[in-house]
N, C-alpha and C positions, 0 to 999 in steps of 0.2 A: 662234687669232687672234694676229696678231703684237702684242707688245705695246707696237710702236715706234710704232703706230696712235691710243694716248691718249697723252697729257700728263696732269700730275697738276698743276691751279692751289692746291691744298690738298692737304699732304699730309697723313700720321697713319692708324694703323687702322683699317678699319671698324669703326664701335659695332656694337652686339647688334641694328639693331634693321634694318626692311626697306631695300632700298637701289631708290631712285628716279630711274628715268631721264627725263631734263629734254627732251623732243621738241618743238624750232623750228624746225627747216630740214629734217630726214630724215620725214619724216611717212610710214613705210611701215613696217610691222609683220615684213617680209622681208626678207634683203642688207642691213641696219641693223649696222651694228657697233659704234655706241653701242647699241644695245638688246643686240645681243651680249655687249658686254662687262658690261653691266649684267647680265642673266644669269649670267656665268662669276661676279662676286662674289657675286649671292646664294645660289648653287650653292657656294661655296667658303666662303661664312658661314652657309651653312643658313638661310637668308633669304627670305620675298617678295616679289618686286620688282613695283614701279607705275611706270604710265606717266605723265605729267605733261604736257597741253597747256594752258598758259594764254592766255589772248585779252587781247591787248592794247586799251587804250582809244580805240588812234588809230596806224596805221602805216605811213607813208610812201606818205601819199596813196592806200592802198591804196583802192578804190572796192566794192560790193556786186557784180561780177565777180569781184573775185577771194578773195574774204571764201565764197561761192556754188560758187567750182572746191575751194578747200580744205574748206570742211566737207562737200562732197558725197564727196569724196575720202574722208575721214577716218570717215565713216559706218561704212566698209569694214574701215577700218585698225584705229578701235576695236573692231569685232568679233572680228577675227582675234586681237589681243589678247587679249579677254577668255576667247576662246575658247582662246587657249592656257595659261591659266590666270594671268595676270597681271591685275593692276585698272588702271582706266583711270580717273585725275582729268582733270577739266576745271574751270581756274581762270579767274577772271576780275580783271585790274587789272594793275598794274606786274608788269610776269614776274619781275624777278629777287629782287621782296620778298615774293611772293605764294607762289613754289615754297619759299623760306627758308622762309616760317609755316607751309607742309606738313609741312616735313621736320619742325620742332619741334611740331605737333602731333601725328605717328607716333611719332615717335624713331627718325628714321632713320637707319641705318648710314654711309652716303655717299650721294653723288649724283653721277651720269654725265648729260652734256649733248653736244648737237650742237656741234661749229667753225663759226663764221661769222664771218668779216671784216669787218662792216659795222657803224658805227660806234653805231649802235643798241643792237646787240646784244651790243658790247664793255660798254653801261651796261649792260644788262641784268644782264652776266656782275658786275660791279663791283657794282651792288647786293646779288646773291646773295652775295657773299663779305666782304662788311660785314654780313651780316646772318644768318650759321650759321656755325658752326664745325667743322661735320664735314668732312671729305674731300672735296672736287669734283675730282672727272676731267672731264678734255675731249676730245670722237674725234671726229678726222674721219671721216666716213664718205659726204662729196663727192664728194674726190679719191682718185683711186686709190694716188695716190703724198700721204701726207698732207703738208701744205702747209706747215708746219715742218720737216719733212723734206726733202724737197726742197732750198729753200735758204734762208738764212736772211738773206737780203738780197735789195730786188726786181732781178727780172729785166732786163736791157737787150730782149730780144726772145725771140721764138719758138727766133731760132738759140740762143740761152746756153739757155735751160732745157730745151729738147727736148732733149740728151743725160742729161742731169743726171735727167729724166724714164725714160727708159729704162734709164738704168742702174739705176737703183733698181728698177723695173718687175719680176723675176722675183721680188723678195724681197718685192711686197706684192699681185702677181695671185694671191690666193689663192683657193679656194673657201670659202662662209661651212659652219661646222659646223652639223652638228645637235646640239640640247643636248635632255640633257631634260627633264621637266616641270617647273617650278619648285616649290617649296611653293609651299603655296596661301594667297591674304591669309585674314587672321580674318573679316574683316569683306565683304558681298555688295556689290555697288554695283549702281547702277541704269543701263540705256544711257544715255548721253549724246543728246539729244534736238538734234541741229543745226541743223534747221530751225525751231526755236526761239531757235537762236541767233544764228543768222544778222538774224531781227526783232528781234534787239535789240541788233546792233554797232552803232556809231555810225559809219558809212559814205554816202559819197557814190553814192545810190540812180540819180543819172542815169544811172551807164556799170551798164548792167547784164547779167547774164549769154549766154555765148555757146553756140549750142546744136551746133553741128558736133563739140563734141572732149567727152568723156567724163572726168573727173577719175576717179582712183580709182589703186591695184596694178595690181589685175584689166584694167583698162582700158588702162592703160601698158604691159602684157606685153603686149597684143593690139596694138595700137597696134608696138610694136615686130617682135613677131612678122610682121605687114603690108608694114612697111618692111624687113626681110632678104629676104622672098622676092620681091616687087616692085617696094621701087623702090633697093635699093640696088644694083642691078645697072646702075642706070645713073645714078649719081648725079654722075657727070662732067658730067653736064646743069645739076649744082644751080642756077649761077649766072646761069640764065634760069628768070627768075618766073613765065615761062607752063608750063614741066616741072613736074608733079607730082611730083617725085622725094627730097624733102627729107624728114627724116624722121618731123614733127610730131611731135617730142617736145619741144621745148623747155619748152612747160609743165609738163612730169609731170618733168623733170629740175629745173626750178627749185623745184617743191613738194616734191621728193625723194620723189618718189612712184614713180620708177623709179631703181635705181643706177646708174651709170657701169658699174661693175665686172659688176653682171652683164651690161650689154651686152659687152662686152669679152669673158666669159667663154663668151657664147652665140658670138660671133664665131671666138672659139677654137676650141668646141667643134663648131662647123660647118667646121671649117675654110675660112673666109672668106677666099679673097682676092684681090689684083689692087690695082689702082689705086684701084678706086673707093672698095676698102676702107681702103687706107692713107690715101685724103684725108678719105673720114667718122674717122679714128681721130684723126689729127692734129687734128680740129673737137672730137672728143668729150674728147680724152687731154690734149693739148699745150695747145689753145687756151684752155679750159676753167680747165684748174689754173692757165696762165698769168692768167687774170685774176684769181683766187682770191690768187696773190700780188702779184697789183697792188697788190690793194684793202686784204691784209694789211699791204704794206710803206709804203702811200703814208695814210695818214688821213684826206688830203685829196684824196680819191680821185673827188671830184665838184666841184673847183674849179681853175681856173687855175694855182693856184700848186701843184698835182700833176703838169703838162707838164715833161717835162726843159727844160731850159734852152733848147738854140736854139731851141724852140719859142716859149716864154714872150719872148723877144727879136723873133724874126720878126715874133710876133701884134703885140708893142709896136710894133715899128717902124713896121706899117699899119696901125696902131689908128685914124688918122682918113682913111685911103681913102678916098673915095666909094661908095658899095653899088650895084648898079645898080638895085635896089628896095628897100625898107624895110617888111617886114611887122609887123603886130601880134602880139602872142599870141594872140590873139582869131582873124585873117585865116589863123593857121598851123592852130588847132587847126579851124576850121573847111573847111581844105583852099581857100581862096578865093585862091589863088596865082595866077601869069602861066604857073606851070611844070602841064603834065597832067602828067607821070610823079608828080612830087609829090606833086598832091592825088590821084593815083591810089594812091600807097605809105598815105598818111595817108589814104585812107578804108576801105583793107582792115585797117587796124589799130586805127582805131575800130569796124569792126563785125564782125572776127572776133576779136581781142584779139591777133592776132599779125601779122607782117608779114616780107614774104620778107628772109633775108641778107644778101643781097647790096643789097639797094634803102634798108637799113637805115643804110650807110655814105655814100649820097649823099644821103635823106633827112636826116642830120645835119650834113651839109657845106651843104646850101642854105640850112639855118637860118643856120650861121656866115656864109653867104653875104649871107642876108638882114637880119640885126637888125645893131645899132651897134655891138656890140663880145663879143666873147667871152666876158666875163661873162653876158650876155643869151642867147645862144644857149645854152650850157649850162644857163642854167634854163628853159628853154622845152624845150629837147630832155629833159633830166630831166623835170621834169613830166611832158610828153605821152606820153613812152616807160612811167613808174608809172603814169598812168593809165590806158592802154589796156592795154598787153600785159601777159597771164595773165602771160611770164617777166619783167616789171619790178622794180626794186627786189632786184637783180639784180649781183654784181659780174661778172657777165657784159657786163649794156647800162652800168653805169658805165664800164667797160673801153672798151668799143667806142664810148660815146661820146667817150671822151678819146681816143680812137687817129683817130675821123675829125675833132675838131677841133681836139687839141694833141699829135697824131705822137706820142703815148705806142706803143711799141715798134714804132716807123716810124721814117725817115731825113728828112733831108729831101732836096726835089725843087728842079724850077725854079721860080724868083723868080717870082710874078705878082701883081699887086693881089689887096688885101682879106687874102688865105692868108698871104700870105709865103712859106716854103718848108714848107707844111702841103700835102700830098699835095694834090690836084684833082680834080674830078670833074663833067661837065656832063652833060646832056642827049645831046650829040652821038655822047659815048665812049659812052654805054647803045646808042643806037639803032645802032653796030657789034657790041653786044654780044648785043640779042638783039630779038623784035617788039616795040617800044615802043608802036605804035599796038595793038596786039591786048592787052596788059593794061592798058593806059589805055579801051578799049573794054569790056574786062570789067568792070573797077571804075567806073565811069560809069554801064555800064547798072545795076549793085546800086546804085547810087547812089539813082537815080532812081525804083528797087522799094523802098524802106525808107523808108518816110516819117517815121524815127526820127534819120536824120540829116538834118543841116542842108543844104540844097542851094542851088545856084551861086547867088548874086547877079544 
């Protein structure tokens, strides 16, 4: 394992005692290079290592969908664990003060944790380290190319960090080792019981689970294996929503329930390639890590004052436009628009938990389009984007929302009311782009079979 891959936020020895790897973001028992590295120490201190999932009391609007994709997920994950001879906690209350009173009730050695850039998670890490004083490692195990590494100032665009990305790229596409056995803990533990625990997060029960996609490892490899032989052959198609061709992984990459790298590495190893391949790589490699230092380098990575500059000017400038409609929060979450494509994106997204790519970028422009000002738009589009979609909460969809409504690693375009020089996008450009009547006809008639969503007025 390279060991450019952690950061050390605490340094000093390992004490004598097990060393506990802290699992928020990589939830997979496989391709984990925080669970990696966390092995290689207690292997190198003759040590047991434990796995550490604590449940937060409340996070980011997350709803009982996706509280339902992660612990069914994790079912899997803690076995394969325990199975490999490691113990497996599961906590409950503030994460970063809860895993501290583990470590000091073991006497643990150190502790190893996932990277994540989201400001949450930066308290989390901040508690933990006001609160034990043994050694914390931090590893990415997101990005292929880890996200400190990379650069250490955010990105202007795709063009500045995609070389920077590749160049780095031979020295950290590795293969993960096999290690072996660990010592084994003193002490026996009991499965983790998650359908127990799922009755007792305190989550919003109305968006409830989706049954088309499968959470888990196991499920994510097949899931991937599906899309290299059939539809990534023809993924040139992606950007019409009626082509099954995308890869439905989004959710098993946001749970960390599938790696980047092994897909990368399966790509390799099949020798993959062509066009289609280079623009899935560019989505999965480039665009990916690039939002990972968005959300790293900007703090305010879900507000206004995160837009570079002639953005934040532009929006100023037609801050009091005229709109040519005025939706509610209410009218948007319940899809009751003037636009079909619209309430056609926003009702596959309320009842499959995810929503096609490309429809993701004008579905966030018509909000800006719609409400009084861009403060407003960005929290209706956050919202509704963590409530629905399995991947929200996300510095993926914070990314992409700040790119379709404040040109975050965009240029700007022509001058028009309401946007200013923020990219454009209507109705008219979709319907050259691909059947607009034929996925407005499909999402309508599911419409109309689900009497769980709310229907037209």
């Amino acid at each position: 394992m390279n060991p450019r891959r952690c950061r050390i936020l605490r340094d000093g020895p390992s004490g004598s005692g097990p060393i506990l790897y802290w699992m928020h973001r990589e939830f997979r028992a496989s391709d984990n290079w925080g669970l990696t590295h966390a092995r290689l120490l207690g292997l190198k201190s003759h040590q047991p290592v434990g796995v550490v999932f604590c449940l937060a009391e409340s996070y980011l609007d997350a709803t009982v969908r996706h509280f339902d994709f992660l612990f069914r997920g994790l079912e899997g994950t803690s076995r394969s664990i325990q199975n490999s001879g490691l113990r497996f906690f599961v906590l409950h209350g503030s994460p970063g003060l809860e895993v501290a009173r583990l470590a000091r009730q073991c006497g643990a050695g150190a502790i190893v944790m996932d990277f994540d850039p989201l400001r949450i998670k930066r308290k989390w890490v901040e508690d933990l380290l006001l609160s034990c004083q043994i050694p914390v490692h931090e590893v990415d195990s997101r990005n292929i190319v880890p996200c400190w590494i990379t650069s250490e100032r955010r990105e202007f665009a795709a063009r500045t960090i995609r070389p920077k990305i590749r160049r780095l790229l031979p020295e950290f596409l590795e293969e993960f080792p096999r290690l072996p056995a660990p010592r084994p803990w003193a002490e026996s533990s009991t499965p983790p019981d998650f359908s127990r625990l799922l009755t007792s997060v305190k989550a919003d029960t109305t968006v409830g689970p989706v049954a088309w996609i499968t959470p888990g490892e196991s499920a994510g490899q097949a899931v991937l294996k599906n899309f290299l032989s059939t539809r990534l052959p023809h993924y040139l198609l992606r950007n019409d929503p009626n082509q099954d061709v995308c890869s439905n992984l989004s959710a098993h990459l946001h749970f960390g329930m599938v790696s980047a790298q092994r897909i990368l590495l399966e790509l390799q190893e099949q020798s993959m390639q062509g066009e289609q391949v280079d623009s899935f790589v560019e989505e999965l490699l480039v665009r990916r890590e690039l939002a990972d230092n968005f959300c790293t380098y900007t703090p305010d990575y879900d507000a206004e004052s995160g837009f570079p500059v002639w953005a934040r000017e532009t929006l100023h400038a037609h801050r009091h436009d005229p709109r040519p409609v005025l939706h509610s929060s209410e009218e948007l979450e319940h899809a009751r628009t003037l636009d079909p494509l619209w309430n056609a994106a926003q009702t596959q997204m309320v009842r499959t938990g995810k929503m096609h790519g490309y429809l993701r970028m004008y579905w966030a422009k018509k909000i800006l389009e719609w409400t009084p000002d861009v403060h407003e738009a960005l929290r209706i589009a956050i919202r509704l984007n963590d409530r629905y979609s399995l991947d929200g909460r996300d510095s993926n969809g914070y990314t992409g929302i700040a790119w379709s409504m404040g040109g975050v690693h965009d240029r700007g375009w022509t001058e028009r009311p309401v946007f200013g020089k923020i990219r454009y996008m209507n109705l008219q450009g979709a319907r050259r782009k691909f059947d607009v009547d034929r996925f407005v006809r499909t999402w309508s008639a599911c419409r109309k079979s689900d009497p769980t969503l709310p229907q037209d007025a």
